[in-house]
ZADO-1210 file (C-alpha; in nm, 4 decimals, padded with zeros to 6 digits):
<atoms>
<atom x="00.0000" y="00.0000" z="00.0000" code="UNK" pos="1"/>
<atom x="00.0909" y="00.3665" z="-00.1324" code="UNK" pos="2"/>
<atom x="00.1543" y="00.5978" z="00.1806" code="UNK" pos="3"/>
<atom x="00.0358" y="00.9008" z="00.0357" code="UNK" pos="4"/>
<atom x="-00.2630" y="01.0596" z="00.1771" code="UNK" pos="5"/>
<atom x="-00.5779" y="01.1903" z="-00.0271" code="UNK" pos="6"/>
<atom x="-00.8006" y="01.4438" z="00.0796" code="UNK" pos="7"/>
<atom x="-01.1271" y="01.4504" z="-00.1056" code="UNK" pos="8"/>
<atom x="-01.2650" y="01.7882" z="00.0014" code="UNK" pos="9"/>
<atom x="-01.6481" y="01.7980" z="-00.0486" code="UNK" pos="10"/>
<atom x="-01.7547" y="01.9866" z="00.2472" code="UNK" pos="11"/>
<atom x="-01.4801" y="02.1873" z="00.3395" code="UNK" pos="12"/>
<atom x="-01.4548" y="02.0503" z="00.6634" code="UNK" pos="13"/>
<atom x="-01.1076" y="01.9096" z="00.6351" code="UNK" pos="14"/>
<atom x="-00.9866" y="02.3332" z="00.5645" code="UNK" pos="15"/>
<atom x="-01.0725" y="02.3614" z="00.9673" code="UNK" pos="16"/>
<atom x="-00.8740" y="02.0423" z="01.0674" code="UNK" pos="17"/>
<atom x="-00.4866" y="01.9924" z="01.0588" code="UNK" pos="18"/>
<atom x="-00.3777" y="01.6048" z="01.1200" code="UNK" pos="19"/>
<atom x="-00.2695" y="01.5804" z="00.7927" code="UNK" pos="20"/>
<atom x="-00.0523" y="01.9310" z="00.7781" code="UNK" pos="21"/>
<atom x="00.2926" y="01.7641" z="00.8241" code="UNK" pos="22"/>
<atom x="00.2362" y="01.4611" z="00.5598" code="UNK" pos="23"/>
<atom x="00.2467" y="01.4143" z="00.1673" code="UNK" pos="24"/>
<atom x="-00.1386" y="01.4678" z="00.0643" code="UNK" pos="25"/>
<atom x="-00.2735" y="01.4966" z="-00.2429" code="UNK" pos="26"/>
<atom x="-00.5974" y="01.7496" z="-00.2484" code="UNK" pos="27"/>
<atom x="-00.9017" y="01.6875" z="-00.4700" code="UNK" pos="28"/>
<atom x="-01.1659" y="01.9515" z="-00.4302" code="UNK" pos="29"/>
<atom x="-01.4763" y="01.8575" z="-00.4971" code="UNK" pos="30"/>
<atom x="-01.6749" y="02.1646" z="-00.3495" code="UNK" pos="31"/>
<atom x="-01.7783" y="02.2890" z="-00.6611" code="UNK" pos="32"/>
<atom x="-01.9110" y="01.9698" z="-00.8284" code="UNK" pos="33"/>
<atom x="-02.3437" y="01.9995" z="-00.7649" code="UNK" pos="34"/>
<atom x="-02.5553" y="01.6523" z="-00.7267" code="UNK" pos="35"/>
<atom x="-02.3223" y="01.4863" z="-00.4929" code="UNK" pos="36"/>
<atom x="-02.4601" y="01.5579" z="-00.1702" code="UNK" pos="37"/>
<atom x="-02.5907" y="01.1930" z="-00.0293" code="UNK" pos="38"/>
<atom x="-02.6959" y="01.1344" z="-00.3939" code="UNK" pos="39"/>
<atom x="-02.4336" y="01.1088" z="-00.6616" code="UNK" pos="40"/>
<atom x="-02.6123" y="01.2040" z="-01.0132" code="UNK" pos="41"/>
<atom x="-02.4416" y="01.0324" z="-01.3680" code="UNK" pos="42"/>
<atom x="-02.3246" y="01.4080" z="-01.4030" code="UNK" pos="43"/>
<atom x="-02.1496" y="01.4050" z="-01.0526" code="UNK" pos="44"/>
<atom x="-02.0096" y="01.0793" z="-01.0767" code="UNK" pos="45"/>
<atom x="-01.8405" y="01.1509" z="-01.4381" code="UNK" pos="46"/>
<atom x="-01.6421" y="01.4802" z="-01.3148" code="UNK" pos="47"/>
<atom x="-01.5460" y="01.2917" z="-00.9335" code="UNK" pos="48"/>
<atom x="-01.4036" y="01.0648" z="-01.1811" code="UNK" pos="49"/>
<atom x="-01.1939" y="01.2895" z="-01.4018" code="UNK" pos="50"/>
<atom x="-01.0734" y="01.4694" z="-01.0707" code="UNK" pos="51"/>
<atom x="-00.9552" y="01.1282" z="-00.8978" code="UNK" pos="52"/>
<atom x="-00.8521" y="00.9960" z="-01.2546" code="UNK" pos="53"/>
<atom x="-00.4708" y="00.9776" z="-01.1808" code="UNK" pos="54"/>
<atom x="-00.4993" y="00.8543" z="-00.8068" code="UNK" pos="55"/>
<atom x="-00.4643" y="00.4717" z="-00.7763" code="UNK" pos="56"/>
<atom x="-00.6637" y="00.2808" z="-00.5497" code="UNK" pos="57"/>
<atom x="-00.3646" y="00.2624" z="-00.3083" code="UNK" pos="58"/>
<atom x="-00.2874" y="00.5018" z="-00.0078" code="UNK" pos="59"/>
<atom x="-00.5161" y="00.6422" z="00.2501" code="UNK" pos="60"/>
<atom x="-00.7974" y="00.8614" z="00.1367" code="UNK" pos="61"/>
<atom x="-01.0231" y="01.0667" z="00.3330" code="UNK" pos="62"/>
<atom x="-01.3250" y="01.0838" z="00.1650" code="UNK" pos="63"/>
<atom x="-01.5515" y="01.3676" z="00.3376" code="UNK" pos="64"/>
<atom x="-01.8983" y="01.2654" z="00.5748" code="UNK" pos="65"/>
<atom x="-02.0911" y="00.9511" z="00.5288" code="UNK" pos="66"/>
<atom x="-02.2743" y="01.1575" z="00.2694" code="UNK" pos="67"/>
<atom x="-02.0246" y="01.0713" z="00.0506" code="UNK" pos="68"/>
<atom x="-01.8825" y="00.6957" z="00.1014" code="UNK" pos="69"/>
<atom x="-02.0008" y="00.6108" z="-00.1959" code="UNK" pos="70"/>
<atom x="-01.6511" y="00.7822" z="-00.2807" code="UNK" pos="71"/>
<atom x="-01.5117" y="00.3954" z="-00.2257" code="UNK" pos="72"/>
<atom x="-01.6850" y="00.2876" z="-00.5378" code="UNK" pos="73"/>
<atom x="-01.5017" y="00.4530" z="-00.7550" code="UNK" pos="74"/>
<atom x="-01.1060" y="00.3507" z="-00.5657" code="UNK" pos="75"/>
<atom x="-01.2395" y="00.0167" z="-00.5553" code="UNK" pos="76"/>
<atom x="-01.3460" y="00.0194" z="-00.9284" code="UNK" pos="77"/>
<atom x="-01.0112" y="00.0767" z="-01.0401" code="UNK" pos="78"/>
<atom x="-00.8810" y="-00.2453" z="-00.8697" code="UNK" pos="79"/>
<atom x="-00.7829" y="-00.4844" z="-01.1715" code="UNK" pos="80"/>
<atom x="-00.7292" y="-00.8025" z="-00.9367" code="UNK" pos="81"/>
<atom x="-00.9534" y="-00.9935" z="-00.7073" code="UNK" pos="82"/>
<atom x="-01.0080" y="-00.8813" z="-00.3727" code="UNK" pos="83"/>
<atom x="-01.2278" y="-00.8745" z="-00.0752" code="UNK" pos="84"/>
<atom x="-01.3611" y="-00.5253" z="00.0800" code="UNK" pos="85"/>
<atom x="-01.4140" y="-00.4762" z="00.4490" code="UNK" pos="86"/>
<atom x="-01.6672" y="-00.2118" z="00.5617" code="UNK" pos="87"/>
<atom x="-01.5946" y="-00.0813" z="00.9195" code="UNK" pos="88"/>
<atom x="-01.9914" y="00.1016" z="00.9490" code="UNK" pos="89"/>
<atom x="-02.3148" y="00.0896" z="01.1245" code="UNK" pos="90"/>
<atom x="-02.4913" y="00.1106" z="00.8087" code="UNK" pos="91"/>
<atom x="-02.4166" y="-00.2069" z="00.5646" code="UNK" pos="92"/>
<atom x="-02.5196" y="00.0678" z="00.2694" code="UNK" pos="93"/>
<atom x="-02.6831" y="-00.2804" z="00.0735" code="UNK" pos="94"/>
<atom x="-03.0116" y="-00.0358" z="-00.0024" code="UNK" pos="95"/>
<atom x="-03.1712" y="-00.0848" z="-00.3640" code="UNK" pos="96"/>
<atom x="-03.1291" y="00.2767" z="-00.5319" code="UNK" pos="97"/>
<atom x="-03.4353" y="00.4333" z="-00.5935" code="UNK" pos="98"/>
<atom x="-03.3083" y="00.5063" z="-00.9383" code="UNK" pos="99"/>
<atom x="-03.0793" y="00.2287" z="-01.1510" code="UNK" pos="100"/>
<atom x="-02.8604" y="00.5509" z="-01.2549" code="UNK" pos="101"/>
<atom x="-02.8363" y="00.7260" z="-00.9355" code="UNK" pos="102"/>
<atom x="-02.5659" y="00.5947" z="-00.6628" code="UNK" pos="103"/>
<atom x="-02.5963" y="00.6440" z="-00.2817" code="UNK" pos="104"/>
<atom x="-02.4202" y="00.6936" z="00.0223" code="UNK" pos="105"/>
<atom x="-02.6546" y="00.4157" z="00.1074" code="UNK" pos="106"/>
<atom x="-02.5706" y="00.2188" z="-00.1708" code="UNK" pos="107"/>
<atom x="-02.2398" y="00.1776" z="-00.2854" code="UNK" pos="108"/>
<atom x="-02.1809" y="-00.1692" z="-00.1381" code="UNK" pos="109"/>
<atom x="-02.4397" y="-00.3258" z="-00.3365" code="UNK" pos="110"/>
<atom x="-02.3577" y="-00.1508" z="-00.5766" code="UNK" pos="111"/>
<atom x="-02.0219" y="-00.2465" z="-00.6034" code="UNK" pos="112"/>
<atom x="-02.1002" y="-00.6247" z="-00.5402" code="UNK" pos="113"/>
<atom x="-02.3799" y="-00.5815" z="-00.8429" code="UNK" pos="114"/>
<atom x="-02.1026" y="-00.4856" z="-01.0761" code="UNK" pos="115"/>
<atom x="-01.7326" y="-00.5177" z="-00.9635" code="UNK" pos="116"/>
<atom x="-01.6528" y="-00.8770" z="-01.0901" code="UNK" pos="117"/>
<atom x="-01.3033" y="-00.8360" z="-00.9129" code="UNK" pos="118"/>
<atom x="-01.4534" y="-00.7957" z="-00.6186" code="UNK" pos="119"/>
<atom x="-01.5657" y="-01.1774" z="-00.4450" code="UNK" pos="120"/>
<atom x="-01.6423" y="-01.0881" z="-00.0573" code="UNK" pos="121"/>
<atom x="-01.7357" y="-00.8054" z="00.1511" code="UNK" pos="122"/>
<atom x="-01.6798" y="-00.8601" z="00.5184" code="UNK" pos="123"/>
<atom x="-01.9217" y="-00.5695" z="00.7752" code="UNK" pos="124"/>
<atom x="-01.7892" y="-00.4693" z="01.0996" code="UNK" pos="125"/>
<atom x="-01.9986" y="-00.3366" z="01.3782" code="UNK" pos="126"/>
<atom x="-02.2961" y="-00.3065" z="01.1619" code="UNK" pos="127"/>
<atom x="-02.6391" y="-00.2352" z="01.3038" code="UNK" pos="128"/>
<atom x="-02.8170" y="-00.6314" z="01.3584" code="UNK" pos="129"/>
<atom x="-03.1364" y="-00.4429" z="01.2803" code="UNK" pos="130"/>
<atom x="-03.0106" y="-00.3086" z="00.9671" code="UNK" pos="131"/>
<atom x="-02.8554" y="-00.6667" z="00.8731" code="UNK" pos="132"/>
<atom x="-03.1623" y="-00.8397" z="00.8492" code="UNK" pos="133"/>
<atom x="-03.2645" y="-00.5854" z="00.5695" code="UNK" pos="134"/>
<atom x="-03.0158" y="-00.7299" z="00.3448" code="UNK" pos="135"/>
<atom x="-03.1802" y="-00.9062" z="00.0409" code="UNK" pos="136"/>
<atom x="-03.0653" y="-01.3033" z="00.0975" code="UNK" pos="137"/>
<atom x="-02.9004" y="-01.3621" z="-00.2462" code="UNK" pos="138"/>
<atom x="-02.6100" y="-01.1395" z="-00.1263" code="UNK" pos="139"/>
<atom x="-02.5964" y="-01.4284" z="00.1528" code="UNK" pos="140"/>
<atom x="-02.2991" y="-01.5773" z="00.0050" code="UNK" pos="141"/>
<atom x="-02.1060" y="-01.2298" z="-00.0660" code="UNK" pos="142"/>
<atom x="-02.0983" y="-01.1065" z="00.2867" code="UNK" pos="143"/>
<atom x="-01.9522" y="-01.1768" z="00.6319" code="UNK" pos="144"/>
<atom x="-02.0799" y="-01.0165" z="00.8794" code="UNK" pos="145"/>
<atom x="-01.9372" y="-00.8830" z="01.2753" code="UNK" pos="146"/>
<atom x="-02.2395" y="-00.7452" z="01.3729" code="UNK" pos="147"/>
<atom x="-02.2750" y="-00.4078" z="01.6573" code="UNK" pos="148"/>
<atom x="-02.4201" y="-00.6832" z="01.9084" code="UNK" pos="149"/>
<atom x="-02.1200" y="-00.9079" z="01.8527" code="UNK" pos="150"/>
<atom x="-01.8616" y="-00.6281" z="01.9489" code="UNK" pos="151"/>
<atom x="-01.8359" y="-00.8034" z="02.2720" code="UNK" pos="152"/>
<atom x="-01.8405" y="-01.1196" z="02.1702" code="UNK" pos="153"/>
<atom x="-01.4711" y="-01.2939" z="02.2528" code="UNK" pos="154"/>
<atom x="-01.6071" y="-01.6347" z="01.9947" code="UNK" pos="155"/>
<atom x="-01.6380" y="-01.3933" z="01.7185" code="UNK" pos="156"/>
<atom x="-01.3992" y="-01.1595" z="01.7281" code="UNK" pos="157"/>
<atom x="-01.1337" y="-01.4943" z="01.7850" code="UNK" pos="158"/>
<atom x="-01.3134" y="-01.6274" z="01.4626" code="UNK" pos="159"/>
<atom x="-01.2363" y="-01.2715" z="01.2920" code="UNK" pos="160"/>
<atom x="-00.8492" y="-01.2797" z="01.4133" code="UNK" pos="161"/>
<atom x="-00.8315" y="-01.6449" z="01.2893" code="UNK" pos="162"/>
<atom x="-00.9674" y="-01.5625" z="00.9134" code="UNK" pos="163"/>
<atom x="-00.7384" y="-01.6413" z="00.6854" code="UNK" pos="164"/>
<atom x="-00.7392" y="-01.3880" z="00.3897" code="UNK" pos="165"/>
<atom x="-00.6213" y="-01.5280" z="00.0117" code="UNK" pos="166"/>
<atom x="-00.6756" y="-01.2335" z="-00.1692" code="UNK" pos="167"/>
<atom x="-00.5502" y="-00.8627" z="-00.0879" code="UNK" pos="168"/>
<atom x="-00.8037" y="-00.6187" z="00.1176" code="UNK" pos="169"/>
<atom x="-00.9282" y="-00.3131" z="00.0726" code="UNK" pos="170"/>
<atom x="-01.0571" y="-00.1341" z="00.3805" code="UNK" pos="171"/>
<atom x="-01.3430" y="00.1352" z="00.4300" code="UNK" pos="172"/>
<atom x="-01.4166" y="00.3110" z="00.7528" code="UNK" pos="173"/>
<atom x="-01.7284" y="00.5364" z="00.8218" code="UNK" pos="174"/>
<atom x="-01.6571" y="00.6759" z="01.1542" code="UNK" pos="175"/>
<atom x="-02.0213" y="00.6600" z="01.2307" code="UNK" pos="176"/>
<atom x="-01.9370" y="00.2771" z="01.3255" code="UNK" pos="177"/>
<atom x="-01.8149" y="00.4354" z="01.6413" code="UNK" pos="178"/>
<atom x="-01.9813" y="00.5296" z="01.9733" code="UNK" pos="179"/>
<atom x="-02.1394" y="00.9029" z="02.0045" code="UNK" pos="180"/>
<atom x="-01.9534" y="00.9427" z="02.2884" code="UNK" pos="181"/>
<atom x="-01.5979" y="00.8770" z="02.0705" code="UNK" pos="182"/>
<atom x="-01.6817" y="01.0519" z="01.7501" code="UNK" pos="183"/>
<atom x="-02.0044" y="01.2590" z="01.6491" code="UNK" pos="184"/>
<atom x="-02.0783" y="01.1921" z="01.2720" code="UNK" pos="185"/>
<atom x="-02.3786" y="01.3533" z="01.0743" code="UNK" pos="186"/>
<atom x="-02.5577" y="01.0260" z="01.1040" code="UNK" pos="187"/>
<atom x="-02.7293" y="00.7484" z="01.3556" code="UNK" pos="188"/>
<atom x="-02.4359" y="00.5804" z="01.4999" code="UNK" pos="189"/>
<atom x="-02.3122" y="00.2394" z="01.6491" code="UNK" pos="190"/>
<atom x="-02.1234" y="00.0723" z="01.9311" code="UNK" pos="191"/>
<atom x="-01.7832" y="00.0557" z="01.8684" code="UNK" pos="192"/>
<atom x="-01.5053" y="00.2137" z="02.0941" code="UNK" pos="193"/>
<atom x="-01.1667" y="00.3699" z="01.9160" code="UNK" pos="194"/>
<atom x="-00.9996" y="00.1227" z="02.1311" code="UNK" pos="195"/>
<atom x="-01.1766" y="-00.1882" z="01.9392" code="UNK" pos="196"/>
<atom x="-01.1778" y="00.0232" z="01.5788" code="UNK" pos="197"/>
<atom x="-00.7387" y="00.0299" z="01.6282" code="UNK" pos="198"/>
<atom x="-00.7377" y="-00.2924" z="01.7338" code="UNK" pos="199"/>
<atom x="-00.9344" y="-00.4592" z="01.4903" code="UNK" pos="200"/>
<atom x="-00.7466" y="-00.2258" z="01.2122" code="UNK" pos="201"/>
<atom x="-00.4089" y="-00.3269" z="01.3620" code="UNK" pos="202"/>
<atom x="-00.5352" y="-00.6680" z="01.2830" code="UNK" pos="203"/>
<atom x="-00.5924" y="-00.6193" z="00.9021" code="UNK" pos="204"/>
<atom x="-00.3009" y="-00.4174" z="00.8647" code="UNK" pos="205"/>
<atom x="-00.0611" y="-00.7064" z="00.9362" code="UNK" pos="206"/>
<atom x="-00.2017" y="-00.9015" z="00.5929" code="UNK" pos="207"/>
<atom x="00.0632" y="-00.8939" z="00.3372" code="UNK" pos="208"/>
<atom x="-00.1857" y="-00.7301" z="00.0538" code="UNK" pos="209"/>
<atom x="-00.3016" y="-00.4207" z="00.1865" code="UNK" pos="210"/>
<atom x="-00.4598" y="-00.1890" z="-00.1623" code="UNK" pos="211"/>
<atom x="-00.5738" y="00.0696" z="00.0285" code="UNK" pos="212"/>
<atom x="-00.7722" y="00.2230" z="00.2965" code="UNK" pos="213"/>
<atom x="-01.0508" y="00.5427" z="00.2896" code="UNK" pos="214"/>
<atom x="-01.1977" y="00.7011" z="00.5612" code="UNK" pos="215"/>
<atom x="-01.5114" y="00.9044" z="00.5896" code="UNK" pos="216"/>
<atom x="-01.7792" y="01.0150" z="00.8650" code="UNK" pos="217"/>
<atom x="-01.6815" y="01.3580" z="00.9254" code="UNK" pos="218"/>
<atom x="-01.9181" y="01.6066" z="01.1411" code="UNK" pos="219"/>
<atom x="-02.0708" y="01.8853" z="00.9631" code="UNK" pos="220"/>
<atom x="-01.8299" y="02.2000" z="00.9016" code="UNK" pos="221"/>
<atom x="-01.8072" y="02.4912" z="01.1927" code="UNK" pos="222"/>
<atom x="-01.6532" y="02.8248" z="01.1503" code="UNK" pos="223"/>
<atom x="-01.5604" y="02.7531" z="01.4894" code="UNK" pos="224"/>
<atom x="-01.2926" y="02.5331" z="01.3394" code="UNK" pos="225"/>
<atom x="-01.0562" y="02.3521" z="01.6254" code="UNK" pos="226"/>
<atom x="-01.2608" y="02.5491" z="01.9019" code="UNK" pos="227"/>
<atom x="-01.5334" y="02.3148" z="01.8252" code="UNK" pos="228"/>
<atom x="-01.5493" y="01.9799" z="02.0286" code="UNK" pos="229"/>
<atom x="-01.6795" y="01.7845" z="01.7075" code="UNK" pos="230"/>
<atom x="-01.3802" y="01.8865" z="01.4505" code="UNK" pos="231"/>
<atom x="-01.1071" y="01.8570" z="01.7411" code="UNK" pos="232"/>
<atom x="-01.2459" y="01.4988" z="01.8166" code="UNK" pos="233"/>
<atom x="-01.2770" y="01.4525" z="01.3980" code="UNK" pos="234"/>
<atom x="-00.9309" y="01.5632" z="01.3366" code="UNK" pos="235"/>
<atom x="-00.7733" y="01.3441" z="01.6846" code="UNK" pos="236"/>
<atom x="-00.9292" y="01.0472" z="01.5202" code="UNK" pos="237"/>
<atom x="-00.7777" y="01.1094" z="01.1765" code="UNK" pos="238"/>
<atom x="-00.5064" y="01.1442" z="01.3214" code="UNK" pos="239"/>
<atom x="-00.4699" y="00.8254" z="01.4862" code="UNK" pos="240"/>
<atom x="-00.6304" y="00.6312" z="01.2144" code="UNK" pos="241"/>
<atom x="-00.3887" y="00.8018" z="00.9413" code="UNK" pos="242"/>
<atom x="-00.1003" y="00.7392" z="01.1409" code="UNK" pos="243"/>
<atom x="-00.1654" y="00.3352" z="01.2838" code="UNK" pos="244"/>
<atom x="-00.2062" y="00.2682" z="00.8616" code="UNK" pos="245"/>
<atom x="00.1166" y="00.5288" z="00.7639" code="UNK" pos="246"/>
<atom x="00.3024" y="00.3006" z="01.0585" code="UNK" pos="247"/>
<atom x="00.1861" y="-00.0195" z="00.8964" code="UNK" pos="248"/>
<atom x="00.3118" y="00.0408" z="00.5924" code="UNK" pos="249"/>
<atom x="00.6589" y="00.2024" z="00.6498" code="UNK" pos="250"/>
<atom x="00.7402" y="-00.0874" z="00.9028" code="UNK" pos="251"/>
</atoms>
C-alpha cells in the first residue's frame, strides 16, 4: 500500500482540521461539483471521476462525511485483481437505489457487489443487527458479517483474528461505526469504541496485501474550526487512524 494521503474535500470541513498538515497529501476539491450531496447524479459521478482519474486505489484517502462513502466505489473500481472489501460502518449501505442511474451513500456496497466482478467478498464490521436483516438473501454468500451486538463477543472476534485472507483487502471506515460518545458523525451511529476500531485495524493491517484504505464520517463543518469539540475529536481520530495505517506500511 501507497503511503500518500488523499483528501477529497467535499464539504470543506477538512480546511478547519490539521492532522494531515505535516504529511504528503494529495488534495481533490470537490466543493464545486453539484448533485453529490448523499446522492451522486451520472453528471457528478463523471467529473469525481476525471478529478480522482490519476490517483490509484492505493494510499489512505479521506473521503468527506458519510454523505459521501459512496466515494469507495469509484477507488475500488479501479482495482484490476480480485479482492475482498471490508466495511468498518453501522450502516451495511446494501439499499436498492431508488433510481438504476443514481448511486448512494446508502448504496455503494451493493452496488459495487452488483457490478465489480473483481470484487468476491465483503466482510461488515460493527454493523447495526437491525439493519442486517434488511439485506436481500441472495447477497448471503457475498458477505460476512461482525455485527454491533457481537462487538463483545470474545467467539467472534477470535473467529475474525483467525480468518485467513487469500486475496488482498481493501478497507473502508465510516466513523459513524463508532460510539457518540468517541466521535459525532452527521448520522445514527453504532457501538464501537476507538480502542476496538485500532485494534481490529491493527489486525488487518498485518495481511501482506493491503490496496488501500478510505476514511469518511466527518461532522458537519463549523466556523468555529478547532474550538469546536466535534472537529477537534474529527481531526484526533484522523489522526490516529492516518497514522496506525502510515506506521503499517513504512514498518
Amino acid at each position: 500500500m501507497g503511503n500518500d494521503i488523499v483528501i477529497i474535500n467535499f464539504s470543506d470541513i477538512y480546511t478547519e482540521e490539521t492532522f494531515y498538515k505535516n504529511e504528503k497529501i494529495k488534495w481533490i476539491n470537490c466543493t464545486d461539483i453539484s448533485g453529490t450531496n448523499c446522492f451522486c447524479d451520472k453528471e457528478a459521478s463523471d467529473e469525481i471521476c476525471r478529478r480522482i482519474e490519476n490517483l490509484p486505489p492505493q494510499g489512505i484517502h479521506f473521503i468527506d462525511s458519510g454523505n459521501y462513502h459512496y466515494v469507495s466505489k469509484f477507488f475500488t473500481d479501479k482495482i484490476k485483481e480480485d479482492f475482498i472489501l471490508v466495511v468498518f460502518d453501522h450502516h451495511p449501505d446494501m439499499q436498492p437505489s431508488l433510481f438504476e442511474e443514481l448511486l448512494t451513500c446508502g448504496s455503494w456496497v451493493k452496488a459495487s457487489i452488483d457490478t465489480n466482478k473483481h470484487l468476491k467478498k465483503v466482510i461488515l464490521i460493527g454493523t447495526s443487527d437491525e439493519l442486517l436483516n434488511k439485506i436481500d438473501k441472495k447477497y448471503t454468500d457475498k458477505l460476512i458479517e461482525f455485527k454491533e451486538s457481537q462487538l463483545e463477543d470474545h467467539e467472534a472476534w477470535q473467529r475474525f483474528y483467525t480468518m485467513h485472507f487469500d486475496l488482498p483487502i481493501y478497507i473502508s471506515i465510516d466513523k459513524d461505526v463508532l460510539a457518540p460518545e468517541e466521535d459525532k458523525t452527521n448520522w445514527d451511529q453504532g457501538k464501537a469504541t476507538m480502542q476496538e476500531l485500532k485494534h481490529l485495524l491493527s489486525i488487518l493491517l498485518k495481511h501482506s496485501r493491503i490496496i488501500g484504505i478510505d476514511i469518511c464520517g466527518e461532522c458537519k463543518y463549523s466556523i468555529l474550526g478547532m474550538n469546536d469539540d466535534n472537529v477537534r475529536k474529527d481531526n484526533e481520530i484522523n489522526r490516529q487512524l492516518a497514522n496506525l495505517s502510515l506506521q503499517d506500511y513504512k514498518s
